[in-house]
C-alpha positions as CSV (number, residue, x, y, z in Angstrom):
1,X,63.4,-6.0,-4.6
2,X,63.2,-5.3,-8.3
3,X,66.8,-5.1,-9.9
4,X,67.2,-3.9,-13.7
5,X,70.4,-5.1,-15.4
6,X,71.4,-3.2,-18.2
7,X,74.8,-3.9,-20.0
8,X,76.2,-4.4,-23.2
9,X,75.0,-6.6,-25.9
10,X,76.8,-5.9,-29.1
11,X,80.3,-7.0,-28.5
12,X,81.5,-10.5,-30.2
13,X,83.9,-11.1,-27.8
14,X,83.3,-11.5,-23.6
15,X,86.3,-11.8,-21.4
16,X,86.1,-15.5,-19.3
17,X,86.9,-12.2,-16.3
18,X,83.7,-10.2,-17.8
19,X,81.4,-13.4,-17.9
20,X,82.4,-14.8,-14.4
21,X,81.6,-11.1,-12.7
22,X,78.0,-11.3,-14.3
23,X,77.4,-14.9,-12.9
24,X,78.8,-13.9,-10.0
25,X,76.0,-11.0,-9.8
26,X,72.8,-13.4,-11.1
27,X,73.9,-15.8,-8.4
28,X,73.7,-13.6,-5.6
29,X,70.8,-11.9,-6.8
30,X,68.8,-14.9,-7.0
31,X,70.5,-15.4,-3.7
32,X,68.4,-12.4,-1.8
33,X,65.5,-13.0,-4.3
34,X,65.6,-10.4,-6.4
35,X,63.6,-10.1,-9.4
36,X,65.4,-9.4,-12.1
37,X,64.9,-7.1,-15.3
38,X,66.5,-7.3,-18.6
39,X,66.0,-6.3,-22.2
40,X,65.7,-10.0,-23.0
41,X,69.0,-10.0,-25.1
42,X,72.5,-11.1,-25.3
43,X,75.7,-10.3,-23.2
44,X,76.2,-9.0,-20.5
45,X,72.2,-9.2,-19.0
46,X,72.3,-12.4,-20.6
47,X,75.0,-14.0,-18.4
48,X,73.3,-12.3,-15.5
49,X,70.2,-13.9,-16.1
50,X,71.2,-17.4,-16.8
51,X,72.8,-17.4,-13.5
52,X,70.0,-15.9,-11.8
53,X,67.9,-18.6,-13.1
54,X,70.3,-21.4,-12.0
55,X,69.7,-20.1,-8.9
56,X,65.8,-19.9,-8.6
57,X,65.4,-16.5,-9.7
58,X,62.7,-14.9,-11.8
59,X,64.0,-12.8,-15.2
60,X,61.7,-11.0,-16.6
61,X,63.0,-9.7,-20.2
62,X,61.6,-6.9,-21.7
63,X,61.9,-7.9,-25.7
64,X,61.6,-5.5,-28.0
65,X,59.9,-7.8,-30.3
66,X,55.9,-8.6,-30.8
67,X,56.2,-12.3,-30.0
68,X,58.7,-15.4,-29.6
69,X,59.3,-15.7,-33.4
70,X,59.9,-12.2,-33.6
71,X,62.3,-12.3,-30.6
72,X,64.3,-15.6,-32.2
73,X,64.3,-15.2,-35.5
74,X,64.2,-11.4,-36.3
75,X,66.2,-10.2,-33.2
76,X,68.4,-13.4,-32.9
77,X,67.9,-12.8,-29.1
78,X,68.1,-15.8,-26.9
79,X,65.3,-17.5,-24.7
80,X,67.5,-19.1,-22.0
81,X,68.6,-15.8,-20.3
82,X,65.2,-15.3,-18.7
83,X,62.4,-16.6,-17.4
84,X,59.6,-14.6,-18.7
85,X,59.7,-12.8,-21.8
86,X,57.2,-9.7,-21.8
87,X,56.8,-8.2,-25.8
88,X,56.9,-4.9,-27.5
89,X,52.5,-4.3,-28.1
90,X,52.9,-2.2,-30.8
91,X,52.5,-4.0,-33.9
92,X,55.1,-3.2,-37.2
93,X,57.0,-0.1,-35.0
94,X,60.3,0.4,-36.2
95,X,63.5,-1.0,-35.0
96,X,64.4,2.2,-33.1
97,X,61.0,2.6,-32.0
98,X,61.4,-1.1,-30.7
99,X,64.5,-0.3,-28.6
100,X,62.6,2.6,-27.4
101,X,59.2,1.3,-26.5
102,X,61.0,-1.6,-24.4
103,X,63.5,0.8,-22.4
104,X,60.5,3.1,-21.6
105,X,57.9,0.1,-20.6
106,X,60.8,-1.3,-18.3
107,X,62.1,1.8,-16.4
108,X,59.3,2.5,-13.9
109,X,59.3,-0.9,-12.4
110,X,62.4,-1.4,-10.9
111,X,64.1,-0.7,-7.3
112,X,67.6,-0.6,-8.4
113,X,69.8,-0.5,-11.8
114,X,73.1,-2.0,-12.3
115,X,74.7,-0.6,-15.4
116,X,77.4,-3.3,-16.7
117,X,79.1,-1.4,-19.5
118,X,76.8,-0.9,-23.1
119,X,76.7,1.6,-25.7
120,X,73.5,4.1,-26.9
121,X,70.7,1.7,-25.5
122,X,72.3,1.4,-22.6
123,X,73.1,5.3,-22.1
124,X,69.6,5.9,-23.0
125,X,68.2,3.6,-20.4
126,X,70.6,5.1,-17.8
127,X,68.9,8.6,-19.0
128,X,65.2,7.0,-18.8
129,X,66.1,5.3,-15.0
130,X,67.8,8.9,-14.0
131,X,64.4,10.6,-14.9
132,X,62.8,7.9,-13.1
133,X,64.8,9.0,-9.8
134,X,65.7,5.4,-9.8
135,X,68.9,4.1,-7.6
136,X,71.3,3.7,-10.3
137,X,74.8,1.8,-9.7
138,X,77.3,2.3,-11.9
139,X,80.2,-0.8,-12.3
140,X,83.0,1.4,-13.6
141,X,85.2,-2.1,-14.1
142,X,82.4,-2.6,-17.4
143,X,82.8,1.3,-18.6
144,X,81.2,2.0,-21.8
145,X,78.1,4.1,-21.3
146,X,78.6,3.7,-17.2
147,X,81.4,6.0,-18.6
148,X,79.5,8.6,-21.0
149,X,76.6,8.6,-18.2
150,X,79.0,9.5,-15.3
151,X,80.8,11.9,-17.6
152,X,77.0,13.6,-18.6
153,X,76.0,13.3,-15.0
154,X,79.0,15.3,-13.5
155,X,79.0,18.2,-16.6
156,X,75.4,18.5,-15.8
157,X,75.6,18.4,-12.0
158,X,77.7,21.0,-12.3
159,X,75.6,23.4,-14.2
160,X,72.3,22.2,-13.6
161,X,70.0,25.2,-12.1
162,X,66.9,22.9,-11.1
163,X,68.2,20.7,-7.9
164,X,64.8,18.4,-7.7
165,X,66.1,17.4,-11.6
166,X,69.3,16.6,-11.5
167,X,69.4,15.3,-7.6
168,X,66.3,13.2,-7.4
169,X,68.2,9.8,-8.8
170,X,70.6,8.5,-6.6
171,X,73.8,7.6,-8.6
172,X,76.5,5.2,-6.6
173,X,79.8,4.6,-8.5
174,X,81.5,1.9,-7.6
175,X,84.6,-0.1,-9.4
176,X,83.4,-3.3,-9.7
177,X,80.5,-6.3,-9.2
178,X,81.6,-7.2,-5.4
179,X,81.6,-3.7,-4.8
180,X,78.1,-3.6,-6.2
181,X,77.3,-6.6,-4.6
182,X,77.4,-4.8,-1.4
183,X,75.8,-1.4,-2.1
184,X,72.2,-3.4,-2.9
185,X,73.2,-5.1,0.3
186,X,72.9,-1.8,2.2
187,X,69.9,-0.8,0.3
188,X,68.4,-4.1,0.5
189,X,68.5,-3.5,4.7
């Protein structure tokens, strides 16, 4: 089972409460060996990953830089939060095109995203995964763009005149990471 975790990167400050709900989630998805997905960056992914991989599990982060130097130095994006770093091909894009090129390029491979929170990339990867018809769980505890996604999903479910659009994701809501934990459970069966 391929598992995306998308989540916030930007904030400066992570509650002990917020960092001890992502390990919780990399532990038990290196647990069922899950391969994990990321966007190769900082919070909350991040603290997914490192657990994952302190459990045996692969991480495969989707930079949106053209190599390791680029990813370190330009980015300032750790290394240690995955265990396979896959670069942006295009050379000299630019820094929105970066962002962009990476969500696109990680989208069609997963099973199952976990949204933990974010902001615009995150929203925008929730939009790419949606269009995907990708299994999507939403931890409400993280809010952020799980917030603006579930707001856009339900204004648009409402209106939407083209069914095999707007219901060929399935979207699961849930409050927090145990609650999570157990919805891939089921769809891990």
């Amino acid at each position: 089972m391929k598992i995306t975790v998308y989540g916030s990167t930007n904030n400066k400050i992570y509650t002990d409460h917020q960092r001890a709900e992502c390990e919780k989630l990399g532990k038990f998805l290196a647990s069922i060996g899950a391969e994990i997905l990321t966007g190769a960056c900082g919070g909350y992914p991040y603290f997914v990953g490192k657990a994952a991989i302190a459990g045996g599990a692969q991480v495969y982060g989707y930079s949106p830089a053209c190599n390791l130097k680029d990813h370190v130095e330009n980015y300032k994006f750790p290394t240690d939060g995955v265990t396979d770093l896959i670069y942006n091909r295009k050379p000299k894009p630019t820094f929105s095109e970066n962002f962009l090129k990476r969500s696109i390029d990680m989208v069609p491979f997963s099973d199952v995203v976990v949204a933990l929170g974010g902001s615009w990339g995150t929203y925008l990867e929730l939009l790419f995964s949606f269009m995907y018809k990708r299994t999507i769980i939403l931890v409400g505890e993280f809010e952020g763009a799980v917030k603006a996604f579930e707001n856009t999903y339900d204004f648009f479910g409402k209106r939407d005149v083209n069914p095999a659009v707007h219901h060929g994701a399935k979207i699961i809501r849930v409050k927090t990471v145990d609650e999570a934990i157990s919805e891939i459970i089921e769809l891990k069966a």
